[in-house]
C-alpha positions as CSV (number, residue, x, y, z in Angstrom):
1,X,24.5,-113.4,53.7
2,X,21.6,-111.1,54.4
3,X,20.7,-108.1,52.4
4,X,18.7,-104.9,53.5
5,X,17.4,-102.1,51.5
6,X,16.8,-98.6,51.4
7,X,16.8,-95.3,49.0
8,X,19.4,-92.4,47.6
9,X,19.7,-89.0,44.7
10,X,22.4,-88.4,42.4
11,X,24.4,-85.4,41.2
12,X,26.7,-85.1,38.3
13,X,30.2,-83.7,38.1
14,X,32.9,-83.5,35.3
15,X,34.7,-86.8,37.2
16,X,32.2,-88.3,38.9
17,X,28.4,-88.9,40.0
18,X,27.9,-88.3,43.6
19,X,25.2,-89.0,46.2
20,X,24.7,-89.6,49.7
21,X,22.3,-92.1,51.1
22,X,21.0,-94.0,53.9
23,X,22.1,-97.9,53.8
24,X,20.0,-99.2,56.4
25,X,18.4,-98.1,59.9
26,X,16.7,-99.7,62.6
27,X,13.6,-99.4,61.2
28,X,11.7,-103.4,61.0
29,X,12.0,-104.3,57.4
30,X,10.0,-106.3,55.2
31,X,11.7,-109.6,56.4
32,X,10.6,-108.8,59.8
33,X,14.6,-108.4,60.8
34,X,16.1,-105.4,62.6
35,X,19.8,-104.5,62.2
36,X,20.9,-102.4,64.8
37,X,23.1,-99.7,63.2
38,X,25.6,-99.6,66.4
39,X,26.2,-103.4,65.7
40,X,27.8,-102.7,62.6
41,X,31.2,-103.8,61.8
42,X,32.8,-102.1,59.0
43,X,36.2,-102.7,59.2
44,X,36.6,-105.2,56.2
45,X,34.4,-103.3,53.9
46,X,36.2,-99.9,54.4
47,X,39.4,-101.4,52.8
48,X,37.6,-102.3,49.7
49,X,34.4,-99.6,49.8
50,X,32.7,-100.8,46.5
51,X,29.7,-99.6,45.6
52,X,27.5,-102.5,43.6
53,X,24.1,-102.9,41.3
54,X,22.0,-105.3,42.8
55,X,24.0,-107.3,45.1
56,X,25.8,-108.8,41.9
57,X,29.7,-109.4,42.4
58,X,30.2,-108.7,38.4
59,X,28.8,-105.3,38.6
60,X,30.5,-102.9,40.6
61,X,29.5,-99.3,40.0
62,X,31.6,-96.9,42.4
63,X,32.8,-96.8,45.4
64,X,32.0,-95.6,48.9
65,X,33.4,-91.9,49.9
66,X,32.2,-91.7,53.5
67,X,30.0,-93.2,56.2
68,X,28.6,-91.2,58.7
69,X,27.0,-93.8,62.1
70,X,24.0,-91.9,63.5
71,X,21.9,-93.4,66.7
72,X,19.0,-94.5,64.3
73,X,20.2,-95.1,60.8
74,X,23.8,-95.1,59.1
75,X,24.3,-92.3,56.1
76,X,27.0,-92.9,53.5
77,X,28.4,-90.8,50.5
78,X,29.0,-92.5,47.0
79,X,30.7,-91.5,43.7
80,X,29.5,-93.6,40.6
81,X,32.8,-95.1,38.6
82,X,33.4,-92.0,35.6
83,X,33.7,-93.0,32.3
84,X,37.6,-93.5,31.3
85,X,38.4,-91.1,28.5
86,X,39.5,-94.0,26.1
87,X,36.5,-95.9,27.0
88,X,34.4,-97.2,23.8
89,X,30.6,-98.3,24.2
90,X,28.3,-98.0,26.9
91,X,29.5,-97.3,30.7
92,X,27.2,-99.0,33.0
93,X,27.8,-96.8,35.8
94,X,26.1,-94.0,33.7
95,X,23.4,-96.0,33.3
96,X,22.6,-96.1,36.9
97,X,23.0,-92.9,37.0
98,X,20.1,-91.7,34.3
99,X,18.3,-94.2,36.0
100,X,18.9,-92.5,39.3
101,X,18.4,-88.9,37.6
102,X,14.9,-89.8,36.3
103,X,13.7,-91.3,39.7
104,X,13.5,-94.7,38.1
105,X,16.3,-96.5,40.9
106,X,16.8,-94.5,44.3
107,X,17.1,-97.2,46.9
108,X,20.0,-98.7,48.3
109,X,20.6,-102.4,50.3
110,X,23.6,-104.0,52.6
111,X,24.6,-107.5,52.3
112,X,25.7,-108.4,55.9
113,X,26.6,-111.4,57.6
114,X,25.0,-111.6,61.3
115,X,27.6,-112.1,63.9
116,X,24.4,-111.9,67.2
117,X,21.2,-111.9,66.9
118,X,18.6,-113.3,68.2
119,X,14.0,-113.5,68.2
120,X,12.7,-110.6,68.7
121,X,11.1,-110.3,72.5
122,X,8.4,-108.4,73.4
123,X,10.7,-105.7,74.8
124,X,11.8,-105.4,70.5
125,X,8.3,-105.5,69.8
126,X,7.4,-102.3,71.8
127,X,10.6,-100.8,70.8
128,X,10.9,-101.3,66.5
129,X,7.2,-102.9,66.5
130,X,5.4,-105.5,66.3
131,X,6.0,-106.9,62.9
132,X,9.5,-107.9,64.2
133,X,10.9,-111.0,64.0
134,X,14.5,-111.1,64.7
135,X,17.2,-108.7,65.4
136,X,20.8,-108.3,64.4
137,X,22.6,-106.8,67.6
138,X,26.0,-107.2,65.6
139,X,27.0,-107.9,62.4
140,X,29.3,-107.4,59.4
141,X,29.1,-105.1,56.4
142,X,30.0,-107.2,53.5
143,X,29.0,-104.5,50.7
144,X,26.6,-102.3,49.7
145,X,24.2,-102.1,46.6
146,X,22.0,-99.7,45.0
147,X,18.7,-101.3,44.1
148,X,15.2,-101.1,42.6
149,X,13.7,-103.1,45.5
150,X,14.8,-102.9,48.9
151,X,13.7,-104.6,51.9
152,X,14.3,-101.5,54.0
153,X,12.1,-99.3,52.9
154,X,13.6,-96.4,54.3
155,X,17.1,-97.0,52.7
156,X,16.8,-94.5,50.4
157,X,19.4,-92.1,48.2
158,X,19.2,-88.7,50.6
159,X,21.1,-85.8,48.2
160,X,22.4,-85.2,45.2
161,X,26.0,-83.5,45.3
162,X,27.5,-81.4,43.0
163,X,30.9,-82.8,42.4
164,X,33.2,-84.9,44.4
165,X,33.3,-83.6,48.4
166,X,36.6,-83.1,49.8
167,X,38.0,-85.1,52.4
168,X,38.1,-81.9,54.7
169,X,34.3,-81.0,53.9
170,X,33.5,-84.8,54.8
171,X,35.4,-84.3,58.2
172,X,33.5,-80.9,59.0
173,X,30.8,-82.8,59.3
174,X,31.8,-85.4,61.1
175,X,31.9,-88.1,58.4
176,X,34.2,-90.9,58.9
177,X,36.4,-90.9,55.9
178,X,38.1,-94.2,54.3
179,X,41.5,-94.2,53.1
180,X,40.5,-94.3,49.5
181,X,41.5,-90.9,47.6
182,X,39.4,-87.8,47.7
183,X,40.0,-84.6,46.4
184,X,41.6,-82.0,48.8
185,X,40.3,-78.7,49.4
């Protein structure tokens, strides 16, 4: 499994903390890989959209709202996992989400498994440049992490929201929308 990295901001709501963030682009990270956003295959990960802290299984923090596939990048839309009202103790997920407030944790990375890809030819070179190395022309989304270090440097947390968005704002703006709950308008 690879991983790639990028940045995100946070906004609180009685239910849930929200923000919306780029997961990766096609920008040449600091591997020297390219993932090609249009060679992503979401399919798996949209039935189980979990949001987690650093790439570690045992710490899932929320769960993907949205994902939105541009020509250069792919945006997504999280909500951070509220605190149950008969929850005792510490709540991780609010953790990440002061850390997120204060600045301190605004990058985000995929873990993906490459299904083609290939060295980069001169043709990437001139296209990405000329720190590439190798380029993912298709591959699978296995999950998606927020992070303090990325390897994409311009996965990175784009806006806070104010509460959850509705399925029908997500649509209006032509976000694709998994089947996971959301409140309606």
């Amino acid at each position: 499994m690879n991983s790639k990295n990028l940045q995100a901001s946070i906004a609180k709501s009685g239910k849930a903390s929200t923000f919306v963030a780029t997961i990766t682009t096609d920008s040449v990270d600091r591997d020297g890989e390219v993932v090609v956003p249009a060679g992503m295959n979401s399919r798996d990960y949209e039935r189980n959209p979990v949001l987690l802290y650093e790439h570690d299984v045992q710490k899932p923090v929320g769960k993907m709202l949205s994902m939105k596939r541009m020509d250069r990048g792919i945006e997504a839309e999280f909500a951070l996992a509220p605190r149950p009202d008969n929850h005792v103790g510490e709540w991780f997920p609010d953790t990440v989400a002061s850390l997120m407030d204060f600045g301190a944790l605004n990058t985000m990375s995929i873990g993906f498994l490459g299904i083609e890809s290939r060295p980069a030819t001169k043709a990437d070179s001139e296209k990405y440049g000329s720190g590439v190395r190798r380029v993912y022309g298709k591959w699978k989304l296995l999950e998606v992490s927020v992070v303090s270090v990325p390897a994409n440097q311009d996965a990175i947390v784009l806006a806070v929201r104010k509460g959850l968005v509705t399925r029908d704002a997500a649509k209006a703006f032509g976000i694709v929308v998994p089947d996971a709950p959301m409140p309606a308008q």
